[in-house]
N, C-alpha and C positions, 0 to 999 in steps of 0.2 A: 760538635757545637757549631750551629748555626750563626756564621759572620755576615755582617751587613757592610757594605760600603756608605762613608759616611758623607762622603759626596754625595752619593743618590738621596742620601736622607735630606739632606739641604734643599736638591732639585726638589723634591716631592712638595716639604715646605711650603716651599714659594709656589709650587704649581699653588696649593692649596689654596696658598693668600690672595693671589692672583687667578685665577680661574674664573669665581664666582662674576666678579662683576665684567669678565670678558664673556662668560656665557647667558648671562643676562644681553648681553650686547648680540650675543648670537641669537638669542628668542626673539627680541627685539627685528633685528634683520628681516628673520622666517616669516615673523608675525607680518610686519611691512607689506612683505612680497606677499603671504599668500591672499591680505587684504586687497592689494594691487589686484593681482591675478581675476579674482572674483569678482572687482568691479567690472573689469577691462570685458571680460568674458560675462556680464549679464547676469553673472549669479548661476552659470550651469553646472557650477563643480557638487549641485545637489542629487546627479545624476551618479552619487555614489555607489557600488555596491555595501553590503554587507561585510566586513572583516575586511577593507580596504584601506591604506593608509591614507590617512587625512590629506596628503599632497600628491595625491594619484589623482591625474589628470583623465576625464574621459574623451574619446571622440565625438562627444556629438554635436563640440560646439559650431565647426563649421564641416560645411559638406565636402570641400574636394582631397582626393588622397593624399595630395603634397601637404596640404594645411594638416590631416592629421597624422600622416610623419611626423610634424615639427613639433606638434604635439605631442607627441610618445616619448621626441628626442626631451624634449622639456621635462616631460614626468620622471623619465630618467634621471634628470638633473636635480629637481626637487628631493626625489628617493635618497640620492649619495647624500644631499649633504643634511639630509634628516640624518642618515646613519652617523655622518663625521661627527655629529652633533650629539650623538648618542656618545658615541667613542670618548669625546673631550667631556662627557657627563661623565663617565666611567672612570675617567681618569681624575675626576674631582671627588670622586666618594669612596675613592681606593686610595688604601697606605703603600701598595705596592706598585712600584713604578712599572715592573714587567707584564702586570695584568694587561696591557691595551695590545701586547706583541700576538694574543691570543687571536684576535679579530682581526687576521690579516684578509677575511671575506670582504672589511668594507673599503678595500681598496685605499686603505692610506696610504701604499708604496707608492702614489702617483706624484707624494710629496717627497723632495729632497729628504734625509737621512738629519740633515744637519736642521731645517727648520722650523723658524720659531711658532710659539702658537699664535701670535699675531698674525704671521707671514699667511697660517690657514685660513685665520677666519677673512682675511683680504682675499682671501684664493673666492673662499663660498661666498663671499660680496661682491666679485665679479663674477662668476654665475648666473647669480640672480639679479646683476645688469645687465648681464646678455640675453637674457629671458625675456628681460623685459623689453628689450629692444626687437626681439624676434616675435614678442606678442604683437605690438603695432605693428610691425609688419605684416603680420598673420592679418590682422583685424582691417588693416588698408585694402589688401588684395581681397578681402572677402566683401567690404563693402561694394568695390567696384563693379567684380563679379555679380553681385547680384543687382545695380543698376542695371547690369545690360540685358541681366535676362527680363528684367520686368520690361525694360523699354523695346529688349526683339520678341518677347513669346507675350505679352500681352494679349494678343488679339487671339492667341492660340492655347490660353489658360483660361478660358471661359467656364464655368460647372455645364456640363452637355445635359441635355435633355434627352435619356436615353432609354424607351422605357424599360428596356432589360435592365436597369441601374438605377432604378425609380426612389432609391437612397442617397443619392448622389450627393445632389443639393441640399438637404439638410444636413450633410457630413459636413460638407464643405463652409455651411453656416456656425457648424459645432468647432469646427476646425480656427476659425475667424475668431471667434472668442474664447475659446479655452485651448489654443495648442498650447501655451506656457505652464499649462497645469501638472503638465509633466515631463521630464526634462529626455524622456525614451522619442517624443516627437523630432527635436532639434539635431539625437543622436542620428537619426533617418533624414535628417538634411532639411529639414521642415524649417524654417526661417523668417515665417509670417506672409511673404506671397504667394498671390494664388496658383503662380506654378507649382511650386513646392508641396501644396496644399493638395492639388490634383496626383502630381507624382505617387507620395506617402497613398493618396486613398488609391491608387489604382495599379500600385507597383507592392508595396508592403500590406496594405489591407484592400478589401476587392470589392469594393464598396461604386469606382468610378470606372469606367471603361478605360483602356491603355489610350494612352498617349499617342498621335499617331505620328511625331516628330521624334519619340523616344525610341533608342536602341535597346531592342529589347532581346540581343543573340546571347548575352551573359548572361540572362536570367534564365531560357528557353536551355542552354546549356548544364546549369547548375541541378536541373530535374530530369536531367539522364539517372536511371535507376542502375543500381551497382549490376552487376555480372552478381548470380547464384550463387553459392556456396553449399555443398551436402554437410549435414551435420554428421557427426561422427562422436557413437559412444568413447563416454575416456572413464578411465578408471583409477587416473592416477587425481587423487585435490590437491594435490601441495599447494599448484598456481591461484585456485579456491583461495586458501587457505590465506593466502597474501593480500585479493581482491578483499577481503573481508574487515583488512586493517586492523587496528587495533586501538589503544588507552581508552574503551571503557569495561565496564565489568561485562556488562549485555553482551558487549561481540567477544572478548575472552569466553565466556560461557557458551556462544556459538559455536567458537574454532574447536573448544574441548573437545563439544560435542558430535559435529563434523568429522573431524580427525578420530573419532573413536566410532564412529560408525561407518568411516570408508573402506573395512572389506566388505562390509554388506552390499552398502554402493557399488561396488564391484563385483559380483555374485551377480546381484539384481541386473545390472547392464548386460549383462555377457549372457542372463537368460530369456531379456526382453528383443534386443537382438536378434535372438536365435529366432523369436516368436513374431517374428516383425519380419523376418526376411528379407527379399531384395523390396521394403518400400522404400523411397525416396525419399528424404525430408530435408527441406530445406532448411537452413541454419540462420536463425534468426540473432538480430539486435537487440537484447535485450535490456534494459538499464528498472535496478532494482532501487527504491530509493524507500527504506523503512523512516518513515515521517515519524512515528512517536520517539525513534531515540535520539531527533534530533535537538537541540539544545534551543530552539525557537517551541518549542512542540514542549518545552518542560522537562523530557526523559524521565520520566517520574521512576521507570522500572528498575535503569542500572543503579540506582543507589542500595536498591533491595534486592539485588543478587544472591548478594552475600548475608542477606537478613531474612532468607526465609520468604521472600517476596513471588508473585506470580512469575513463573517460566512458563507458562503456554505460549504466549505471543513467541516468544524466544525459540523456543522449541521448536515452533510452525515458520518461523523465517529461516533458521537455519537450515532445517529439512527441504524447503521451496528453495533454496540458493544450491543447494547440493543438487536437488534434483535437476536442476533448470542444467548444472555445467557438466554432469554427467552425462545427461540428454544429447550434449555436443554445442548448446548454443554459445553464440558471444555475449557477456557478462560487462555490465556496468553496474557497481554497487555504491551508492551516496547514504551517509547517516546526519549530512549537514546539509542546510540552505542552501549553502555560498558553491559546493558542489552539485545540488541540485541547477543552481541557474550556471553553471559553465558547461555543466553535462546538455543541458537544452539549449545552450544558444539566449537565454534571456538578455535583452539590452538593458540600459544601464536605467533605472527611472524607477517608477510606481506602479511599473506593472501594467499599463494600458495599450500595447504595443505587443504587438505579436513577435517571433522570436527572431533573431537575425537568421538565420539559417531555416531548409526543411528538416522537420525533427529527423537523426538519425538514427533512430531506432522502432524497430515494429513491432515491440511491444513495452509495458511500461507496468510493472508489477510495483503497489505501494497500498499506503491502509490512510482510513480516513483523514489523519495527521497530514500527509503528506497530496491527499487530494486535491483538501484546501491549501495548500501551501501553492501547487502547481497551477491552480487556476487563481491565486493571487499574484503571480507571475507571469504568467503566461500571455495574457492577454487574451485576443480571439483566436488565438492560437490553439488553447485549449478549448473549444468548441470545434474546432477543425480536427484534433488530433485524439479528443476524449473516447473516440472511440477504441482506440488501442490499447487504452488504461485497463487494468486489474486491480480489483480491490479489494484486499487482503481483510476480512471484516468476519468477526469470529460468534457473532449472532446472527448474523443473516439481515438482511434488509428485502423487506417484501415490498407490491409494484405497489400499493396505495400510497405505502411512504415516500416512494422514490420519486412519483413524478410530483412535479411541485405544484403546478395550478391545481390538480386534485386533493394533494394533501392538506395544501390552503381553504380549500373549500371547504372539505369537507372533517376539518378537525385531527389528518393525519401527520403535521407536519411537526419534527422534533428537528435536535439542535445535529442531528446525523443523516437526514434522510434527502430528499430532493432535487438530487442531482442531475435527475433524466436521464440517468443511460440505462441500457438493457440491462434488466436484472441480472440477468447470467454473468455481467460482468462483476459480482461482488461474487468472493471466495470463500465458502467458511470451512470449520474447523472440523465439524462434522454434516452429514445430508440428514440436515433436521429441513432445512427447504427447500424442496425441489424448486424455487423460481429462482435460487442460485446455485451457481458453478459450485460444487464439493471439492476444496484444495485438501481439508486434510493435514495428516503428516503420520512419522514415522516413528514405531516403537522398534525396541532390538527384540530381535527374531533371533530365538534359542535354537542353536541347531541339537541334533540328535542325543550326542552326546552330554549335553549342557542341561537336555530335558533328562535325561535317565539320570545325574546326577540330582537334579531337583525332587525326584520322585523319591531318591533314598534319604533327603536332608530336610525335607519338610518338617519340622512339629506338629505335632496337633491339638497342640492347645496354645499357639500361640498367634499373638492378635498387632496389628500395626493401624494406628489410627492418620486416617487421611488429612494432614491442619498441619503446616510448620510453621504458622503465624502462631501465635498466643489471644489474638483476636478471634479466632476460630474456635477457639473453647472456652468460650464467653458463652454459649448457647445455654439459654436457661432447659433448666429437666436433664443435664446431659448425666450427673452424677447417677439419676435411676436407671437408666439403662446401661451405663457405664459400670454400676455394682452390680447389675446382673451380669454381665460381660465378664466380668470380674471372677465372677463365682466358678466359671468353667473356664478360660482362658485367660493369660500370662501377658497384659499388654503394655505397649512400645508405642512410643512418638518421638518426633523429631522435629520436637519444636526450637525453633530460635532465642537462643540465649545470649547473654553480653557476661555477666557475670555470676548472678544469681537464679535461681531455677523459678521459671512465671510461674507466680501464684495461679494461677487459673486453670495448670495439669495438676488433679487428682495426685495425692502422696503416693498412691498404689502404684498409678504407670511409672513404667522406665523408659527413661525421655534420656535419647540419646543425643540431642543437639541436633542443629540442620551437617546433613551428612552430604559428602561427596555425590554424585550421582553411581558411581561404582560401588559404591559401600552401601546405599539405598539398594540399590539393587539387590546386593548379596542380603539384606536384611529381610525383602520380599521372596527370596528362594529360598528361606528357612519359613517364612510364617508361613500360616494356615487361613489368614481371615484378614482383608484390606475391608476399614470401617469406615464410612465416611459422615459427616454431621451435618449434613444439607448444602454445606458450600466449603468450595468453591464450584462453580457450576461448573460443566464439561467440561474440565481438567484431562489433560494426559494421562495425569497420573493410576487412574482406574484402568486405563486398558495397557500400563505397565504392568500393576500388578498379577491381572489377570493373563498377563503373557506370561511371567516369572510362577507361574499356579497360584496362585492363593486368588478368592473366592471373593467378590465385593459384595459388602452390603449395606444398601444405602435406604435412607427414607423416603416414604410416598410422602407426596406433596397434597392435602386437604384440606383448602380450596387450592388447582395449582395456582401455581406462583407467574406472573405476569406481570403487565407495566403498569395493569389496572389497580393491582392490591400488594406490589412489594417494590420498594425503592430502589433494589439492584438492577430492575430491569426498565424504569421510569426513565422516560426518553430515549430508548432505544425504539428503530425504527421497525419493531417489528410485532407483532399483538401476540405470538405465540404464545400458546401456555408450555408451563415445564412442570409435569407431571411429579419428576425424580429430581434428583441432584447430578445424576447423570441418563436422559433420557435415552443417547445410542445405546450404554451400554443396556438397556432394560431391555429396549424393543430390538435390537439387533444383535443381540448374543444373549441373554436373560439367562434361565437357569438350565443348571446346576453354576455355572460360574458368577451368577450376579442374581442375587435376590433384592429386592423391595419391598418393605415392609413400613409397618406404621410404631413408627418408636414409642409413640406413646400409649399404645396397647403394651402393659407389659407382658401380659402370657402369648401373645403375636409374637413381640421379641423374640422373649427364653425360648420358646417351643423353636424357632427357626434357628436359633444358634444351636442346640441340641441337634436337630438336622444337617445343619453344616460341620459341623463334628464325622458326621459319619458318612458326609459326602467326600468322595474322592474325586479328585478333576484332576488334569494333564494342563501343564502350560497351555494358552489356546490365543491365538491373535489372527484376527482378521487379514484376510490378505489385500481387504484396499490400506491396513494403515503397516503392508512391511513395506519394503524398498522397492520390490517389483511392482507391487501397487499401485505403489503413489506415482513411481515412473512410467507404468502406461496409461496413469487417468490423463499428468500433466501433457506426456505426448499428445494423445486425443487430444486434448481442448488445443494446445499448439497447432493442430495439425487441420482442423476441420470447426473450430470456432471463427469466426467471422465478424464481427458486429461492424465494421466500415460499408459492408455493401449494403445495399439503399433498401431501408424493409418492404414487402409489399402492404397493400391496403389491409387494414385490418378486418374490413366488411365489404362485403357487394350489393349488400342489402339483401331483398325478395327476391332479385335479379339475377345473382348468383349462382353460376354454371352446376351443375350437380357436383356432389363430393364424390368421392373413388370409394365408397365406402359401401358392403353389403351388411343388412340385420344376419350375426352370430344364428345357427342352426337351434340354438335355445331361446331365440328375440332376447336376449339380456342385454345386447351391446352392440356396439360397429366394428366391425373389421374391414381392414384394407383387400379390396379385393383382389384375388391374385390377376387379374385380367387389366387390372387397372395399370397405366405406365408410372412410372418410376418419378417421384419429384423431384426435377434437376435439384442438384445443392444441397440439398435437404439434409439434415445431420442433427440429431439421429435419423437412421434412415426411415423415411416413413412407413413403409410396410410390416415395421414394427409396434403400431400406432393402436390402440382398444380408445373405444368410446363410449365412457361410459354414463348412467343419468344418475345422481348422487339422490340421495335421497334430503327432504328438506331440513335445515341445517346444519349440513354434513360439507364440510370443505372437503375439495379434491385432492390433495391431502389423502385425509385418511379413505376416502373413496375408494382410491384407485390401491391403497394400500389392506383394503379390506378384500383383496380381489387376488392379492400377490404381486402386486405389481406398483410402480413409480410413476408421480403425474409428470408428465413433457408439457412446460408450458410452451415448448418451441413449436407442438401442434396442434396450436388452439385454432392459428389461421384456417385450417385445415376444416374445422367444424364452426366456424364461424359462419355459417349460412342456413338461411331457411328449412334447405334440401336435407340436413343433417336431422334437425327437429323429427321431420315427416318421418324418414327410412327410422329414425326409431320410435316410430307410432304414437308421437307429444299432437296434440292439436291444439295448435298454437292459430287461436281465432285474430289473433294479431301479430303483426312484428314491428320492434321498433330498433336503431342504432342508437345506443348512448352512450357516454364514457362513466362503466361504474367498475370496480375490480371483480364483482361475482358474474360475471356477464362472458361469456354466451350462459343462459337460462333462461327455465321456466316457470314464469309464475300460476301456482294453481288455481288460487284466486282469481277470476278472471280469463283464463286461461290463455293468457300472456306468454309470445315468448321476446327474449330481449338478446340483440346481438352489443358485441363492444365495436367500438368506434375509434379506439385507442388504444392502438398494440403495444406501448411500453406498460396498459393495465391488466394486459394476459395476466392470470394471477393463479396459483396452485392452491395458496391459501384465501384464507377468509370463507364466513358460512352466515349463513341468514334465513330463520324458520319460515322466510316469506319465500326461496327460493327453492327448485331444481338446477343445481348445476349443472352442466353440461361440461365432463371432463375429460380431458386427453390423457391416456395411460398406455404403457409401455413396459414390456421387460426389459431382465437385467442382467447382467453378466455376475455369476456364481460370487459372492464375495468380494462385487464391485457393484454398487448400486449406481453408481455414477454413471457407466457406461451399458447401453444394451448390448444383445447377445451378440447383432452385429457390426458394433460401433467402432473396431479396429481395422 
């Protein structure tokens, strides 16, 4: 039996009785002082960050280093006795006197053993009249200082007339009336004179020529570039595994997933290596920061983890974080704001202010969520730096949407599109658009023995339906194809349940709840038939199955589905139509392992499930989506992507030197000639380059894919000239430069031809019965569309 001391019980007592109006007395205090502080200081303490304590002091109230020393020491001071203040709350809402001995972090040992609570809060009232005393002082010495600069740099704080800087002076005007707009100015020492004013625009943004009184050997110093580093295959994640963090469900579901696929990781490393040889690669910076899970962004996915919810996104960031750290590079991973802006260097304000520091990192992998996040931070920082970005974007973004004055014009602009950077810098899921980078991701790759057991365990009359939402088989008509299904095959879902089984799965299916990822798996290497019901659109999940053997069968789309006529795809920045419910898998592995049909023909149906009965398939997976794959697409684009260096002209007009190109032995096309020199830089390499003329309303696209081959919009430059037209026999009675996305073409009408004038509107897609395109096409590496034959 548990004894109490009856003394302690008396102490607690009286704390009780007593406490309350002593800590009132102590709010009171805080309150005082932090309303002091705020006046004294102008009102800067708004230069808050995000998840900061309300008595955290920034630097930006005044400029010299000693002033924000004192300042740091102050916020210090503020911090303790917010905690003591906590401690003697703790001690007022607890019956147990021993509860406060727990929190010996907040440093109450500073206090004698024996004293009283009075004695404390005298202790945090002189504090915060030392504070205060060291504020005025702080505030004396800064006034002075800055008389003397206005009375000695006067004459030498003029706005120059400079015309390299021909922004100068209206900065300097912008500056005059709104620097208090944001409190990132005053952190950079900005103080309302127009030294200050010149400093900020020609030291922090580059707006006015340098100073020529200013020392300028710290700053010339700080942009010494690091010493090299070689990357180096690893194969062990554990370190992964910790960058990754944890408490939400999303990155739990990551690490799983990660950690359950690194022997492959390690297979893959040790045979891309072998394949790579003695090349060199340098070991890059990288900082990963997944914007939608972060808690400003909504994270709408981790709550539906565990409900059956979308795992693509999920799937495709963890596969890009393994690949990037097995690759060898250094690894920064943020899922929050407040990490985002310490990982940059963000100063403390609203965002209009570039960052304190050069960004330390040379690349920057994130998804729409987090685009906008960094250029509402960043300041002109992110126009400086947007080129190293990657954007993680799982429908594609095509160049009409992307550049903004033309999407404005001309009807293309949505609530995801015009950012203006090089297409190539958005990533998607699958190479449904050549005008962007294909990231991709990773299915498990069955070895030998894992297929030879799947061959003897299959069923053949058993059926798994693609939908672990209860929203997914709401699709009206599903029960008549679903009773046809029915008639010949034994079928399974895994749908999401809480406690009662959703009305909306047919009596007949066996619905075995949302399952592990291991036990899905084992569910797909017994069945015979992966079904899917129009959505979710290009899902993983179909090129699981079809790795595991079983056979997909999904529905044609009549009219397809688009942003013009179906709401899933309504403001996405890109016009594609989608044929299927999974278009790779139709057009890039099709049948025997994936058929397409029209579910609402029923004898269409029957007749093909009869047929898939008596199809036999082998496990089968592409080798851009195993492990080796996907680690020498990302190497490539690491290694030989670029977008910082300065593009060239999009057009030279009429005027334009001949192209390297001779008419094909059939006049069907251009080919690089072998006589012709090498295009420095160029990646893909140019002499892998066809040109071909598209026939009228036929995007480049499917042009260049009617041919066998992939459109390069990286060599459009290349055929952007008159000389191109000629050698392929167009008689273009004109030429004009203009900025449209179907351009370089000809019009027959007239017989027009038209160059672009605007190389971020290079464009693969898009088609217009009033046009001939003119397109750049290229081969591909075996099972890698992403990269040509000699693109390693």
């Amino acid at each position: 039996m548990v004894t109490v001391n009856p003394d302690g019980k008396i102490m607690v007592r009286r704390c009780l009785v007593t406490l309350r109006p002593f800590r009132l007395f102590v709010l009171g205090i805080g309150f005082f002082s932090l309303c002091f502080l705020m006046t004294s200081l102008g009102g800067q303490f708004s230069a808050r960050r995000p998840g900061d304590s309300p008595f955290t002091i920034r630097t930006e109230v005044l400029g010299g280093p000693e002033s924000r020393g004192v300042l740091r020491r102050m916020s210090d001071l503020l911090e303790l006795m917010v905690k003591r203040m906590d401690m003697l709350a703790r001690l007022g809402n607890s019956s147990e006197p021993h509860r406060a001995a727990g929190d010996t972090h907040f440093a109450v040992d500073r206090f004698p053993p024996g004293a009283s609570l009075m004695e404390r809060i005298q202790a945090i009232a002189q504090n915060v009249s030392d504070i205060a005393v060291k504020v005025d002082q702080i505030l004396r010495h800064s006034l002075l200082l800055h008389s003397k600069v206005s009375e000695g740099r006067r004459d030498q704080c003029e706005a120059p007339s400079d015309p390299k800087f021909p922004d100068c002076s209206g900065k300097v005007e912008w500056m005059r009336a709104r620097w208090t707009s944001d409190p990132c100015y005053a952190f950079f020492g900005v103080d309302g004179t127009e030294c200050s004013f010149l400093v900020y625009l020609s030291e922090v943004e580059w707006f006015c020529p340098p100073l020529p009184w200013r020392n300028r050997t710290a700053t010339q110093t700080a942009l010494k570039p690091l010493p090299k580093v070689q990357a180096v295959f690893r194969s062990n994640l554990s370190h992964l595994l910790e960058l990754m963090g944890s408490g939400k469900e999303s990155l739990i579901f990551m690490k799983k997933r990660t950690k359950r696929l690194t022997a492959q990781w390690a297979v893959a490393a040790q045979r891309l290596s072998q394949k790579l040889g003695a090349v060199q690669r340098d070991q890059k910076q990288i900082l990963v920061h997944i914007g939608f899970l972060t808690e400003e962004s909504g994270d709408v996915f981790s709550p539906r983890v565990l409900k059956g919810g979308p795992l693509g996104e999920m799937v495709q960031w963890a596969d890009i974080l393994a690949a990037l750290y097995v690759l060898g590079h250094g690894l920064r991973i943020t899922v929050s704001l407040k990490e985002l802006q310490s990982n940059l260097g963000v100063p403390p304000g609203r965002g209009n202010c570039p960052l304190t520091v050069p960004l330390p990192f040379d690349l920057i992998y994130t998804d729409y969520h987090g685009l906008q996040q960094m250029k509402q931070h960043m300041g002109l920082s992110f126009k400086k730096y947007r080129c190293r970005i990657r954007v993680i974007d799982t429908f594609g973004t095509e160049p009409a949407y992307n550049h903004e004055e033309y999407a404005t014009l001309h009807g293309y602009r949505t609530n995801w599109g015009y950012w203006n950077l090089n297409p190539k810098q958005f990533m998607t899921m699958f190479p449904h658009t050549p005008d962007n980078s294909f990231m991709g991701f990773v299915s498990e790759e069955l070895n030998e023995t894992e297929k030879q057991l799947v061959r003897g365990g299959k069923a053949s009359n058993m059926a798994v339906v693609y939908g672990k939402e209860a929203s997914i088989w709401k699709l009206q008509g599903k029960e008549k194809f679903l009773g046809i299904l029915n008639k010949y095959m034994e079928i399974h879902g895994t749908v999401y349940y809480e406690s009662q089984r959703p009305p909306e799965v047919p009596a007949f299916v066996k619905n075995h709840g949302l399952l592990p990822q291991p036990e899905f798996q084992q569910l797909l290497r017994k069945a015979k038939l992966f079904i899917g019901f129009g959505f979710p659109y290009e899902g993983p999940a179909p090129l699981e199955a079809i790795a595991n053997g079983c056979v997909f069968l999904q529905s044609r789309f009549s009219p397809p589905h688009s942003s013009l006529n179906h709401e899933f795809f309504r403001g996405k920045p890109t016009s594609r139509e989608v044929f299927s419910q999974h278009p790779y898998a139709e057009n890039f592995i099709g049948k025997p392992h994936v058929w397409t049909v029209d579910y609402n023909n029923s004898d269409e149906f029957e007749a093909t499930i009869k047929a898939i009965m008596k199809t036999q398939v082998d496990p089968y997976l592409p080798y851009e989506y195993t492990c080796e794959g996907m680690l020498e697409r990302i190497h490539a684009y690491i290694q030989h992507q670029d977008f910082c260096a300065a593009p060239g002209p999009a057009a030279s007009g009429t005027r334009a030197p001949q192209s390297p190109f001779i008419l094909a032995p059939n006049a069907t096309h251009l080919e690089w000639a072998q006589n012709a020199s090498v295009a420095p830089g160029a990646w893909p390499p140019a002499h892998s380059l066809q040109a071909w003329l598209a026939a009228a309303g036929r995007a480049c696209t499917d042009t260049c894919l009617d041919h066998g081959l992939i459109c390069e919009p990286s060599f459009f430059p290349f055929l952007n000239s008159q000389d191109a037209f000629q050698k392929l026999q167009v008689p273009c009675d004109s030429t004009e430069s203009e900025m449209n996305h179907l351009y370089p073409a000809f019009a027959q009408p007239g017989r027009e031809c038209f160059l672009q004038k605007e190389p971020l509107l290079f464009s693969c897609a898009g088609s217009s019965t009033k046009y001939h395109r003119l397109c750049p096409c290229r081969d591909f590496r075996k099972g890698q569309v992403a990269l040509c034959r000699d693109c390693l």
